[in-house]
Legacy VTK file of the C-alpha trace (Angstrom):
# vtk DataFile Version 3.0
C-alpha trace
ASCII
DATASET POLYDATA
POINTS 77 float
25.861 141.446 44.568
25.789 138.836 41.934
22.213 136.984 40.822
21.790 133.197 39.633
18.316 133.633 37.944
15.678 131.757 36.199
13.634 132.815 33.494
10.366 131.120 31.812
9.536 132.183 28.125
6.003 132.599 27.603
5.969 131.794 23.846
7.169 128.000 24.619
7.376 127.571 28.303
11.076 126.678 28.347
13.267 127.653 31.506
16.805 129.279 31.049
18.760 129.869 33.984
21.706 132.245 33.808
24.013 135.128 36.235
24.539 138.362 36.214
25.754 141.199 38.741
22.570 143.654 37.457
19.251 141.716 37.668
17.155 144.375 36.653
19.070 145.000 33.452
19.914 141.614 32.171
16.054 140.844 32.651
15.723 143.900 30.661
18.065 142.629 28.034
16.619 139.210 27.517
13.462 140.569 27.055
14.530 143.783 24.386
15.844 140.449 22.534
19.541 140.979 23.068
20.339 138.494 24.421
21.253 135.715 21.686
19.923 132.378 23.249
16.809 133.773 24.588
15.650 136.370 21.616
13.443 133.895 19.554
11.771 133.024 23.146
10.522 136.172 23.911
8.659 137.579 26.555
10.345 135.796 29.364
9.270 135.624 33.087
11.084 136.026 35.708
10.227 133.419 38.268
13.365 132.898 40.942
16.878 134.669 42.056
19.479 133.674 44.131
22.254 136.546 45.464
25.467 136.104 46.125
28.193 138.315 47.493
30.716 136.410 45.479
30.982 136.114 41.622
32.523 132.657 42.110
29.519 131.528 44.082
27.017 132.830 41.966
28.570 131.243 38.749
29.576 127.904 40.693
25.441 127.698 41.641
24.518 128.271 38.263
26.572 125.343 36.687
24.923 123.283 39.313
21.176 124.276 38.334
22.399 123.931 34.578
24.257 120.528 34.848
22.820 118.719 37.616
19.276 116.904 37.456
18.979 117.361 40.838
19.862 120.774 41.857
17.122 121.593 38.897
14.264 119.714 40.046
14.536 120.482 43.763
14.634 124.460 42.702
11.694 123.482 40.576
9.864 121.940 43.172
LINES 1 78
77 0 1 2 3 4 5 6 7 8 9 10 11 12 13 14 15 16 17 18 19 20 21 22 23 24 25 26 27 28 29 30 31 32 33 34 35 36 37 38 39 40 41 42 43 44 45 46 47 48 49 50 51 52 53 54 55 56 57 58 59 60 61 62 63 64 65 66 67 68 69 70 71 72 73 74 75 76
């Protein structure tokens, strides 16, 4: 399975949405502060997944969410 997820950061309430084929561990990751665009935002939250059986889809769904206003706002809503 592959995972389009969003994360909140509880120090500035900023959203970063990424992909990854291990949740649990990339979650992990972000919030260990290994992760280089998320380790000043630490802790993060996270608040939504998507799975997908294909990598493709996964990574097509987050360029969507990252690029598109309204992809964002509706998965906001």
């Amino acid at each position: 399975m592959f995972y389009v997820y969003v994360l909140r950061s509880l120090k500035d309430d900023e959203l970063y949405i990424g992909s990854t084929n291990n949740l649990k561990q990339r979650v992990a990751e972000h919030n260990d502060g290994k992760v280089y665009s998320t380790k000043s935002r630490v802790p993060l939250k996270l608040l939504y997944y998507e799975a997908y059986l294909a990598e493709g889809d996964a990574r097509l769904r987050e360029k969507a969410l990252k690029l598109r206003g309204q992809a964002r706002n509706h998965l906001l809503k």
